[in-house]
C-alpha positions as CSV (number, residue, x, y, z in Angstrom):
1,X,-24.5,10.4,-16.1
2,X,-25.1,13.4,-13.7
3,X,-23.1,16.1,-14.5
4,X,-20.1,17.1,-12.4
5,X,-20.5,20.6,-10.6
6,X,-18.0,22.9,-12.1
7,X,-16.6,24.2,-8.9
8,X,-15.4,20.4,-7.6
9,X,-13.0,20.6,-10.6
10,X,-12.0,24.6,-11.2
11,X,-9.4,24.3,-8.8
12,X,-7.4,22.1,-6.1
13,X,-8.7,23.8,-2.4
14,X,-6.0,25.5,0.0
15,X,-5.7,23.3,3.2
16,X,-6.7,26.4,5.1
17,X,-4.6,25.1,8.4
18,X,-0.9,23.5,8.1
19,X,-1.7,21.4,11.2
20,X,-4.3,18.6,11.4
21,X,-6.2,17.8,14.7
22,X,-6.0,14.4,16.5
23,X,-8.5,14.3,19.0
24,X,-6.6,16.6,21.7
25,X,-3.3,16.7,19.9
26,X,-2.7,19.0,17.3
27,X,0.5,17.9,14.6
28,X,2.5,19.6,11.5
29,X,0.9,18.6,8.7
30,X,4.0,19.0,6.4
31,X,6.0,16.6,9.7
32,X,3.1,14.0,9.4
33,X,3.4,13.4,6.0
34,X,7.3,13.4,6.4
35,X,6.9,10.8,8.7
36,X,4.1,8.7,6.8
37,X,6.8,9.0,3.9
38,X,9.3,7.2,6.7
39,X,7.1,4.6,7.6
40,X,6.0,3.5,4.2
41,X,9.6,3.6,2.7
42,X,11.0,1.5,5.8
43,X,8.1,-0.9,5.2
44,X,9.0,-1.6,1.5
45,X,12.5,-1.5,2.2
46,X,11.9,-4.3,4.8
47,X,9.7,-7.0,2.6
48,X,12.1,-6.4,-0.1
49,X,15.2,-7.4,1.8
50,X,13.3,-10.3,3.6
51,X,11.6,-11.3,0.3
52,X,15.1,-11.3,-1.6
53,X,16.6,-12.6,1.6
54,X,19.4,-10.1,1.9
55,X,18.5,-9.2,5.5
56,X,16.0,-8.8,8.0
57,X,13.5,-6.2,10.0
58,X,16.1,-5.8,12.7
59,X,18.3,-5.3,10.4
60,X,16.4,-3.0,8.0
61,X,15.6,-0.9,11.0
62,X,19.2,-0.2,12.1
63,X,19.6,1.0,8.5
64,X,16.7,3.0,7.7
65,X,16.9,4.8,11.1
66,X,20.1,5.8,10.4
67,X,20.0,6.8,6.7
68,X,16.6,8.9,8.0
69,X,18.8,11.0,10.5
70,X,21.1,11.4,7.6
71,X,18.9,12.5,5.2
72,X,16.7,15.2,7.3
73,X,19.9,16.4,8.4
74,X,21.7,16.9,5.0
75,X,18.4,18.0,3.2
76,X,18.1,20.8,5.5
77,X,21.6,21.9,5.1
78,X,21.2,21.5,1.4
79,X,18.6,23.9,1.6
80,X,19.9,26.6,4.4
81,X,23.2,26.4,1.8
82,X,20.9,27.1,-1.0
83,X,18.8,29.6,0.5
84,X,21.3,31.4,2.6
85,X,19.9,34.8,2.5
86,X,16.6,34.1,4.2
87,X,18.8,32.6,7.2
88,X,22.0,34.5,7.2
89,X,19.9,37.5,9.1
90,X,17.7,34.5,11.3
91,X,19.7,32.0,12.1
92,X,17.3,30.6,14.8
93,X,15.1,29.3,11.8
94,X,17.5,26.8,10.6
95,X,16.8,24.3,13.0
96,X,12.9,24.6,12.5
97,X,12.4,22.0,9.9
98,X,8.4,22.1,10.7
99,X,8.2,25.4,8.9
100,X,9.2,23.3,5.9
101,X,12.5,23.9,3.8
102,X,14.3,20.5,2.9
103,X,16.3,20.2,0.0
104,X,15.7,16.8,-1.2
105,X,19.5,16.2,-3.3
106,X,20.9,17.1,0.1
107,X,18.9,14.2,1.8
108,X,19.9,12.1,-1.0
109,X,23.4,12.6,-0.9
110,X,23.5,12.5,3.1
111,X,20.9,9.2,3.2
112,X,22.6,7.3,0.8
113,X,26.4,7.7,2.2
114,X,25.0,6.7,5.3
115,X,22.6,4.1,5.0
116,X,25.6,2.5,2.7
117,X,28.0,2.5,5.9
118,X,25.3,1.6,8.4
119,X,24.2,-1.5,5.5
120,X,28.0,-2.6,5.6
121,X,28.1,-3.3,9.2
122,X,25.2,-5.4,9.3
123,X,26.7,-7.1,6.6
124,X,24.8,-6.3,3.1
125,X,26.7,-4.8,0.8
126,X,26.4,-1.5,-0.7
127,X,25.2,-3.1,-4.0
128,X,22.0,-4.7,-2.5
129,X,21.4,-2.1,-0.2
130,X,21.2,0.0,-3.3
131,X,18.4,-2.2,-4.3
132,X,16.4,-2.9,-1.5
133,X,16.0,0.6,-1.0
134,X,15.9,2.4,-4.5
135,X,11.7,2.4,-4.8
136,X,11.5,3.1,-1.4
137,X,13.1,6.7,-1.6
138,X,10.3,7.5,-4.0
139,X,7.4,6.3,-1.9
140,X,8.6,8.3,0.8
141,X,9.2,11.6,-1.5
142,X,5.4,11.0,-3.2
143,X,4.0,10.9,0.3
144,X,6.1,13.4,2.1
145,X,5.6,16.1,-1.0
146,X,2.0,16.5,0.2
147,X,3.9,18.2,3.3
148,X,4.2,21.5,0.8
149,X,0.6,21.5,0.0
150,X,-0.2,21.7,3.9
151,X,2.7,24.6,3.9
152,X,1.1,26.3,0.3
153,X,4.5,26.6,-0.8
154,X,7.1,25.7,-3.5
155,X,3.8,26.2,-6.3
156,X,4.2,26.6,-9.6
157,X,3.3,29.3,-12.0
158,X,0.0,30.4,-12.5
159,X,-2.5,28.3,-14.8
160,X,-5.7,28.0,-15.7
161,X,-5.7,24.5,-15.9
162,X,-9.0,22.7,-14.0
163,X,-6.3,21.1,-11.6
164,X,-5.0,24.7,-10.3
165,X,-4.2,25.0,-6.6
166,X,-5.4,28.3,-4.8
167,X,-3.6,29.2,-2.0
168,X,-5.2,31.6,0.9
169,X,-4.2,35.4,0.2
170,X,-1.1,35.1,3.0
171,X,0.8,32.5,1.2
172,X,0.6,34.8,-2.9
173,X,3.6,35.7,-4.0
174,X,4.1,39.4,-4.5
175,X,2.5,40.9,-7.8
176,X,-0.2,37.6,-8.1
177,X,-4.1,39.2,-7.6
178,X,-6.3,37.0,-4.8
179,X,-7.6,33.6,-6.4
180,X,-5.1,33.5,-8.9
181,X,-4.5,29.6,-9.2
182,X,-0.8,28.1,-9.9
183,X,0.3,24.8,-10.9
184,X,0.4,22.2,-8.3
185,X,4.1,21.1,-8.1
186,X,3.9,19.4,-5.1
187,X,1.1,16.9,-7.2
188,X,3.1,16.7,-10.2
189,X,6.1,15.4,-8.0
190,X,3.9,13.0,-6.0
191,X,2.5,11.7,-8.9
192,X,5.9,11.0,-10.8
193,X,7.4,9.5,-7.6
194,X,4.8,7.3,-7.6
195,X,5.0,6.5,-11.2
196,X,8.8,5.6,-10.4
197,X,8.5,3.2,-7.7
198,X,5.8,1.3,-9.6
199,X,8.5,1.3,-12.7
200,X,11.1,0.2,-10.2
201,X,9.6,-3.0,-8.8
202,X,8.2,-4.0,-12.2
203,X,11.9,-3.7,-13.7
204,X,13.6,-5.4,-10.7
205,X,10.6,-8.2,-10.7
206,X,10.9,-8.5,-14.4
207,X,14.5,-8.1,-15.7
208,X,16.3,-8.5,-12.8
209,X,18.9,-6.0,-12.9
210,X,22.3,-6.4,-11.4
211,X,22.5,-5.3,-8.0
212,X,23.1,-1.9,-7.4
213,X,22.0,-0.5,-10.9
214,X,17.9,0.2,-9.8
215,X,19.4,2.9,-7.4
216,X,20.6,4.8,-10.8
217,X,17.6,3.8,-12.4
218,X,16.1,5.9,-9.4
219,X,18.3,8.6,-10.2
220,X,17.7,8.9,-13.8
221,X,14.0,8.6,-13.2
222,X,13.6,11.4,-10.5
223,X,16.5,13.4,-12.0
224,X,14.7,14.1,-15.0
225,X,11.4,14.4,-13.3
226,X,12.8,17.2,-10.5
227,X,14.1,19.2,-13.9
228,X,10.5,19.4,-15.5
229,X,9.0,20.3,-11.7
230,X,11.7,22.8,-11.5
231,X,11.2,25.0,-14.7
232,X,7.6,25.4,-13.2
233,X,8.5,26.7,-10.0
234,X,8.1,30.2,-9.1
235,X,9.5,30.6,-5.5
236,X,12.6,32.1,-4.8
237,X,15.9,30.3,-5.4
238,X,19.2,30.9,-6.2
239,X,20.8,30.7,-10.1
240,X,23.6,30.2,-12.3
241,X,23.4,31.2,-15.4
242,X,20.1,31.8,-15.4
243,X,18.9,28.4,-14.2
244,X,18.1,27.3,-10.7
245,X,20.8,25.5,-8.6
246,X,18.5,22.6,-8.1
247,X,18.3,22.6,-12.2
248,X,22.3,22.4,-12.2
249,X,21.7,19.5,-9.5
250,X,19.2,17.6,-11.7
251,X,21.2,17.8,-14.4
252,X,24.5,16.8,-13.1
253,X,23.0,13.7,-11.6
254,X,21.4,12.6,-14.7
255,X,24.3,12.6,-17.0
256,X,26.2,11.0,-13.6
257,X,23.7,8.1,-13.1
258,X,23.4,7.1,-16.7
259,X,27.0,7.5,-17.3
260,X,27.2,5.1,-14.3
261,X,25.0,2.7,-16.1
262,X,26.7,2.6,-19.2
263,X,30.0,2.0,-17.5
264,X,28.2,-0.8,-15.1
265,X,26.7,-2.6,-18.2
266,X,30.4,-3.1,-19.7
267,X,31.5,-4.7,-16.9
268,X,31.6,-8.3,-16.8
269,X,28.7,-9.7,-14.8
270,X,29.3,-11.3,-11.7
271,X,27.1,-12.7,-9.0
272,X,27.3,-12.8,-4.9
273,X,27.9,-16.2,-3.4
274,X,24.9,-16.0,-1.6
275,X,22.7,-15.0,-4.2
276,X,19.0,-16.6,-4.2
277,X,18.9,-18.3,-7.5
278,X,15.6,-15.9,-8.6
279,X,18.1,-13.1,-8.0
280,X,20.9,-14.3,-10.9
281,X,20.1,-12.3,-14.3
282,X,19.2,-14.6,-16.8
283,X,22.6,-15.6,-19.3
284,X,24.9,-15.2,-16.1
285,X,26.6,-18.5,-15.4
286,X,27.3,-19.4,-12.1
287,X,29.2,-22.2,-10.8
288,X,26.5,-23.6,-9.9
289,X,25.2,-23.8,-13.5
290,X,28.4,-25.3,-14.3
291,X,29.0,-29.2,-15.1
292,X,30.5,-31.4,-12.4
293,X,34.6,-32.2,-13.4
294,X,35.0,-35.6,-14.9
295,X,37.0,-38.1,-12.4
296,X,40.7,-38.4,-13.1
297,X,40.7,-41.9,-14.6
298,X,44.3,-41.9,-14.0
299,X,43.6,-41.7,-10.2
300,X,41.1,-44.7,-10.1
301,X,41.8,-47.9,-8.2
């Protein structure tokens, strides 16, 4: 085996440009990826709704649309609100989203309400709405993270791990000496997001949760892996106590969702009229399931 060249493995390259060239146009590199993110998720979202038969593209469309809008929207006021002092003196910046800044509970929070209400009224219910989307938000956060590498931002602290990202001399934090390579964040997340989606399918292929408990699976999942991203992060945030609000958030929500789960899995189990029959957890008795009533004798003749 030919030995691999140290310098291919010392360290992750900076982009060098946040935009990427197509032909004569010239994009955002952080609002590309947000938008692969999109495309992918509503994709997923779509076979799994036509696969279970819970609804359709039109359908799927009309909700992911609007849980999108939702989600940019609330994920960039989550962050101005979290970050106020860098706007309260330039408030012209908050709309410019390119320039990266989304904070992704706030998108969460925003998306979910909304693509609920928007499910409702094309009539799937909030449960297996849940569902249908819960391993699509990941896909779209693992692909949309890469968005921070174009930026160099939101980096960890600095390692000497062969994995290190270097980031071009404007883009160092004050105090850190050129080259100095930090701990690629942005990677870390991708990589767990994806993790999570895979773990989501498998479990709803598998075990065939109730509806509506994958989504807080999800929760638990990237809950606990935002809270190991955030004790690496070095950029500037706001605290309590001496922890990062997004800690506080990540915390908050994993005690939430598994409390959830605990409470769902004590209620008694139930299943949709309309249920496909591959959807039903196994042990649940439907009427279906059940034997046909013996004829009244009484009645015959």
């Amino acid at each position: 085996m030919l030995p691999i060249p140290h310098a291919l493995v010392a360290a992750i390259p900076s982009p060098g440009s946040g935009s990427v060239k197509l032909g004569p146009l010239r994009l955002s590199a952080y609002g590309l990826m947000i938008g692969l993110g999109v495309l992918a998720a509503g994709w997923l979202a779509s076979y799994r709704a036509e696969k279970k038969q819970w609804g359709n593209k039109d359908q799927m469309s009309t909700v992911i649309i609007w849980s999108v809008i939702a989600g940019m929207i609330g994920s960039r006021i989550y962050h101005v609100i979290t970050d106020w002092s860098r706007y309260q003196h330039h408030l012209s910046d908050i709309p410019k989203i390119w320039q990266g800044g989304l904070g992704i509970p706030g998108g969460l929070i925003a998306g979910i309400i909304v693509g609920i209400a928007a499910a409702k009224r094309q009539g799937i219910s909030a449960r297996r709405i849940a569902t249908i989307t819960a391993p699509s938000i990941p896909l779209a956060q693992a692909i949309g993270r890469w968005g921070n590498y174009w930026n160099q931002e939101l980096f960890g602290r600095p390692t000497t791990l062969p994995w290190g990202l270097r980031v071009d001399d404007d883009h160092l934090p004050l105090g850190y000496d050129s080259g100095t390579l930090f701990h690629p964040t942005f990677l870390y997340e991708s990589i767990g997001n994806v993790l999570i989606c895979v773990v989501l399918i498998l479990i709803d292929r598998y075990r065939k949760p109730r509806p509506g408990r994958l989504l807080a699976m999800y929760l638990v999942g990237y809950s606990a892996l935002r809270f190991g991203v955030e004790s690496l992060r070095i950029d500037r945030a706001n605290e309590i106590a001496g922890l990062r609000v997004n800690t506080w958030v990540s915390m908050i929500v994993f005690v939430g969702a598994v409390a959830w789960l605990v409470w769902d899995s004590r209620r008694p189990e139930t299943v949709e009229a309309n249920d496909a029959p591959g959807d039903v957890p196994a042990g649940v008795v439907t009427g279906e399931d059940s034997p046909p009533d013996e004829p009244d004798q009484g009645a015959a003749g």
